[in-house]
MIDRENVO-188448 format. One record per atom (N, C-alpha, C, CB): x, y, z. Coordinates in steps of 0.02 Angstrom, whole numbers, plus 50000, padded with zeros to 5 digits. Glycine has a CB too. Example, Ala and Ser with C-alpha at 12.3 -4.5 7.8 and 13.67 -1.06 7.14 Angstrom:
# MIDRENVO-188448
506604971650390/506154977550390/506604983550390/505654977650452/506424988850354/506844994750357/506455000250394/507044997050286/
This chain:
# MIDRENVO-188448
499654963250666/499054964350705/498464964650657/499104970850748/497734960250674/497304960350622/496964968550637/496744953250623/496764971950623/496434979250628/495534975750641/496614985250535/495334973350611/494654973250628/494294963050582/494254982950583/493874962250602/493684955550604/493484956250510/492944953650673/493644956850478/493704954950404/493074954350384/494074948650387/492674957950349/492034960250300/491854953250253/492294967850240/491074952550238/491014947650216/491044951750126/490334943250253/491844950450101/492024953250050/492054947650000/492614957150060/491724940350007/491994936549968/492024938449893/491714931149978/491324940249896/491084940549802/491904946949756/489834947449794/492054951749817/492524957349783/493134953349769/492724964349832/493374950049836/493884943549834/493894939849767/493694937849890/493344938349774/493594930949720/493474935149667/493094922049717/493014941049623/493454941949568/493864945649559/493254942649526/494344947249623/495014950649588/495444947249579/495324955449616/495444939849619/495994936849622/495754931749565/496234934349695/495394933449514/495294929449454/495484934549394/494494926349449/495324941249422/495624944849375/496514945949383/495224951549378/496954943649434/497544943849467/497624938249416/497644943149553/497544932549418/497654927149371/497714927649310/497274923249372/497184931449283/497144933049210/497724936749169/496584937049204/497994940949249/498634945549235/499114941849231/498814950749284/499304935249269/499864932749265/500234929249330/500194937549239/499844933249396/499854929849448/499784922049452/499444932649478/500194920149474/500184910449487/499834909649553/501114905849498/499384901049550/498864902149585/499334900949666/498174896649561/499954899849663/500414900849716/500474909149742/501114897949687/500434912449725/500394920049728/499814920549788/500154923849648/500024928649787/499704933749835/499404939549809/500164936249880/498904941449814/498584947049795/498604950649863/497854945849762/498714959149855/498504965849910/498134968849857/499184971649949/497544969649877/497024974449884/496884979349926/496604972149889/496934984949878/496784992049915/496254997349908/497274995649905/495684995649938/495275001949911/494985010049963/494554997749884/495405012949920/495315019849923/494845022249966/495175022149867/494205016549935/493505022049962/493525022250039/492625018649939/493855012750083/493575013750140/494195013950192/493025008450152/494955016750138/495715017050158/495815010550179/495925022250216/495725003650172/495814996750204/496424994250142/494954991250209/496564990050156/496814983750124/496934976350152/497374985350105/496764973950099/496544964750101/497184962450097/496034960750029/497424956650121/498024950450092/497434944850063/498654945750174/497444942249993/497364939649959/497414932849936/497494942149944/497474926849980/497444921749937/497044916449914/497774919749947/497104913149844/496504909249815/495774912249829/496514902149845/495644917049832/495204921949800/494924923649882/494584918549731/495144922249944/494924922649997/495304928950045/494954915950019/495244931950065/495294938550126/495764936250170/494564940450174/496424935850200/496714931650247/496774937850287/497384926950228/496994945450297/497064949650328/496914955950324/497434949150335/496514960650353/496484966650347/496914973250380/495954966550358/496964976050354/497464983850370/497204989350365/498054985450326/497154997550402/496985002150397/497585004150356/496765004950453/497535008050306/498065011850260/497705018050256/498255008550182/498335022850255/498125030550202/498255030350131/498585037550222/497915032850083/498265034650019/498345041449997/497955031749968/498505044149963/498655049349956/498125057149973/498865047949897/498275060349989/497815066250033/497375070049971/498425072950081/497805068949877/497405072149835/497045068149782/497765076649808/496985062349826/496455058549782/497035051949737/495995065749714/496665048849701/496935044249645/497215047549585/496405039849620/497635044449561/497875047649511/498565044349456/498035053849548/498895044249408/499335040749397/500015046349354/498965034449359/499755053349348/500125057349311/500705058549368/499695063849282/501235058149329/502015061349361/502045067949420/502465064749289/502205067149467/502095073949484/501285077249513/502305077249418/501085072549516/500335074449552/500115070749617/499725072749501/500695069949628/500485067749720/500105064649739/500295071849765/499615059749688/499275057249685/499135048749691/499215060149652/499105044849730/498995036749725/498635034549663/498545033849788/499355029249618/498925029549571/498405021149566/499415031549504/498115019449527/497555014649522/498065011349497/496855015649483/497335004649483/497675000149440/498244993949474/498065005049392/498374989049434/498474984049440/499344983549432/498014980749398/499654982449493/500524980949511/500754976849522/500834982949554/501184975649520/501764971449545/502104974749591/502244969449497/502384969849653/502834969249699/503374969449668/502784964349738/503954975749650/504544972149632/505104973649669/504704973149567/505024978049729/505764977649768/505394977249817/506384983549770/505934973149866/505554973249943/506324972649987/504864964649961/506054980650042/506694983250064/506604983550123/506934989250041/507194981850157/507274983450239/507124978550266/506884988650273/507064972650261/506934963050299/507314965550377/507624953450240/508014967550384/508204968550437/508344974250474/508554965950436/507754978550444/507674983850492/507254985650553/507564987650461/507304988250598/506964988050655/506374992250639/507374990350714/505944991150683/505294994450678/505485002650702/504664990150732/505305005150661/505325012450656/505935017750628/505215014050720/506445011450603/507115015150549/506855018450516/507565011250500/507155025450503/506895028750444/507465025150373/506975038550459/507225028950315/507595026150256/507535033650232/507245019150206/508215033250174/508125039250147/508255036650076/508595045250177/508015039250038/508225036049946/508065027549964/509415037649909/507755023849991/507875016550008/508505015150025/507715012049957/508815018650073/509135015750111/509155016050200/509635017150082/509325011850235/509055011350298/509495018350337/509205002750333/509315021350376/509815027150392/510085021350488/509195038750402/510215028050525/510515025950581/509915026050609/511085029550612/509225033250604/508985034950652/508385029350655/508845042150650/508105028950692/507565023550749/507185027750789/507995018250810/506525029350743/506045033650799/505835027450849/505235038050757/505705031350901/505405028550964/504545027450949/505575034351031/504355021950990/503735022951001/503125027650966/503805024451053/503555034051022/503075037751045/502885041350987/503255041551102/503475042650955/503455048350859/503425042650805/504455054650830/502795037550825/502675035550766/501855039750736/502685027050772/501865042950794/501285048350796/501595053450800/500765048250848/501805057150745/502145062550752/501745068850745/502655062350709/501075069750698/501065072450678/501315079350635/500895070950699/501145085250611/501315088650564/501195085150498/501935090550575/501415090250449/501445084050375/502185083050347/500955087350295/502385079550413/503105076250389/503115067250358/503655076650467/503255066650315/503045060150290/503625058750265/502465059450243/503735053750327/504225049750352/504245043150313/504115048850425/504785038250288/504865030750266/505075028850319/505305028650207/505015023950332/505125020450403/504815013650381/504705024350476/505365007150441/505115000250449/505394994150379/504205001450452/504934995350332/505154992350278/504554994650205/505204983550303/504844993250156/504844998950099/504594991650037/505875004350082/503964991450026/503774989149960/503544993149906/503344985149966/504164990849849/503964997449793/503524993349738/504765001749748/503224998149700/502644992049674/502874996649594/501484992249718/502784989049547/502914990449472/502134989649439/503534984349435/501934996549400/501534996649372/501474991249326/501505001649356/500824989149292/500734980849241/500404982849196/500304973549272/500124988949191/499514993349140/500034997849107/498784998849187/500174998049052/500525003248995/499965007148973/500894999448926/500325011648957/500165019248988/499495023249013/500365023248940/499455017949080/499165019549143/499515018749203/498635016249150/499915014449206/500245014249256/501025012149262/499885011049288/501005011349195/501685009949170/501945014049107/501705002749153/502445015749108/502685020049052/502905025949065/502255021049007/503035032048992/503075037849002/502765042149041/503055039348964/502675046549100/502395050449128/502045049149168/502195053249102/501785041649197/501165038949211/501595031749247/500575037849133/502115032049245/502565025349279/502605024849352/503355025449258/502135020049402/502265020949465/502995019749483/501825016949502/503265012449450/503965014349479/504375019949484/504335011349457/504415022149429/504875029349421/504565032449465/504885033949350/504075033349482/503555038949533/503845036249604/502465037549525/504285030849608/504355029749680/503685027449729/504625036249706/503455025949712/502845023949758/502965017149786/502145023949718/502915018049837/502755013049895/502245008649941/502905015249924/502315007749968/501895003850028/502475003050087/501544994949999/502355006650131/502895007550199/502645010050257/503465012350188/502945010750287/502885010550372/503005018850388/503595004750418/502505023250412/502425029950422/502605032950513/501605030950395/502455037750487/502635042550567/501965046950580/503445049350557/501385043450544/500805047350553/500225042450555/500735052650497/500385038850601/500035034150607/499405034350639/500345030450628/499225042250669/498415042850683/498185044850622/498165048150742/498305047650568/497745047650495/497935041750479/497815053750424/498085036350509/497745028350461/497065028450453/497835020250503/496635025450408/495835026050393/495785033750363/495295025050472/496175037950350/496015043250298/496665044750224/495935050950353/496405047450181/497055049450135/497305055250152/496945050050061/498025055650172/498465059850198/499015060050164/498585058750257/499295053350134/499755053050102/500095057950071/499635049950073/500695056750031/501075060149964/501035057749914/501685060749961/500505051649904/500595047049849/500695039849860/501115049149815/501105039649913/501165032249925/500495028849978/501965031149963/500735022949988/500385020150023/500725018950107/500215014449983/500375020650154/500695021250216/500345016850261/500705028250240/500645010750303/500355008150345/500845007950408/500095002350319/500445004850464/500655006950513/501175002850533/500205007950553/502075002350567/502335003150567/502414992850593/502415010050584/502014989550630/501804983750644/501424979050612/501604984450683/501094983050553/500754981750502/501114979750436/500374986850496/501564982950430/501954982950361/502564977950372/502244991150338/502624975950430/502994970250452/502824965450450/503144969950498/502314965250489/501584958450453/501724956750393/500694961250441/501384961850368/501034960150278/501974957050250/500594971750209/502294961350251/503054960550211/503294953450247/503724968250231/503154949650296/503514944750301/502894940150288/503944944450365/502254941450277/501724935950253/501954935050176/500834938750262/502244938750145/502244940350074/502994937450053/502114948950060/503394937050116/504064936050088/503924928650045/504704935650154/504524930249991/504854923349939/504164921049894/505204914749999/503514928549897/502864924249866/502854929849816/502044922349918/502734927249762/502404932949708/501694936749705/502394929949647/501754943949729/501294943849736/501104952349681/501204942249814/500514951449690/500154957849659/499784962449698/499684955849612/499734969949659/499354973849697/499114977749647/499674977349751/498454976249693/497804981649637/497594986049673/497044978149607/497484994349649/497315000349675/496685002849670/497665004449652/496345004849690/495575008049653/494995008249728/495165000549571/494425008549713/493815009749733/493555003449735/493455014349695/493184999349782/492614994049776/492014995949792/492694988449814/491895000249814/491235003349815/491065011249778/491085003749892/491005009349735/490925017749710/490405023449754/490555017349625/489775017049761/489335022049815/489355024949868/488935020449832/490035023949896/490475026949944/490675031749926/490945024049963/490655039249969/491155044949974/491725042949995/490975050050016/492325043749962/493045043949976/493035046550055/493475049349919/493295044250093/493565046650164/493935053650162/494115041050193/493665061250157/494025066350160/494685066650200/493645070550177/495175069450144/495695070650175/495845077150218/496075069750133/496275077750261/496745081750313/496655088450289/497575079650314/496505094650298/496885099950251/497235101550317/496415106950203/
């Protein structure tokens, strides 16, 4: 589902997906863009906007240290992509698909239960030691991009760290993305933006 008619973002577009190149991305590739400030994310190709998404990121801000609950920045890789044949709203536990299948209705569950559900992209940090490495490693940190049970704070940071989209959304993006190499960059595009306050 597109969320809203796509921002005239070209100029941010085209230089990330020149800075995506520079990293190593092939011009066959996919760039996701995520910025923080306005909780959205872009699908990416040849430097152009193909889809937009409401996402949460984490409820205590950006961040890349171990243990700080924090979404970290910076520039990833796609390197596992889990659950192709799971139904919309499986939970997973450790990445694996369980039995249970929320309904509908508790994909709005509220509380701060933060649920994996749908399908599970884990993203490999590409920045040593910022986002890769000792203490500061998103993989080891488990961080994701997946399908939540709190799907009315989409458009704010609520998160645990990961990245949470909505449960029809992350189905989208994961089968636009299948068999393509793609990248993901974290951060702010507007600094002159206040961050979207999070939940207390």
């Amino acid at each position: 589902m597109e969320w809203f008619t796509l921002r005239a973002v070209n100029l941010i577009t085209t230089e990330r997906w020149k800075e995506a190149g520079q990293r190593g991305l092939p011009l066959s590739g996919l760039l996701i863009a995520i910025d923080a400030t306005r909780q959205e994310m872009h699908l990416i190709r040849a430097g152009e906007a193909l889809m937009g998404y409401p996402v949460s990121t984490a409820r205590r801000g950006l961040g890349c240290r171990q243990d700080s609950w924090q979404t970290p920045t910076g520039w990833h890789r796609i390197e596992d992509r889990i659950g192709d044949q799971a139904k919309p709203g499986q939970k997973f536990i450790a990445r694996h698909p369980t039995e249970h299948v929320l309904p509908t209705i508790e994909w709005m569950s509220g509380g701060n239960e933060d649920l994996i559900l749908t399908r599970i992209l884990r993203l490999r940090g590409l920045e040593p030691g910022h986002n890769a490495g000792p203490t500061v490693d998103s993989y080891d940190r488990f961080i994701y991009i997946h399908g939540t049970n709190q799907e009315q704070t989409l458009g704010q940071p609520t998160s645990h760290g990961c990245i949470r989209m909505a449960n029809h959304d992350v189905v989208d993006l994961f089968n636009r993305i299948a068999g393509i190499e793609t990248y993901c960059w974290i951060g702010q595009d507007d600094e002159t933006k206040p961050m979207k306050k999070g939940i207390s």
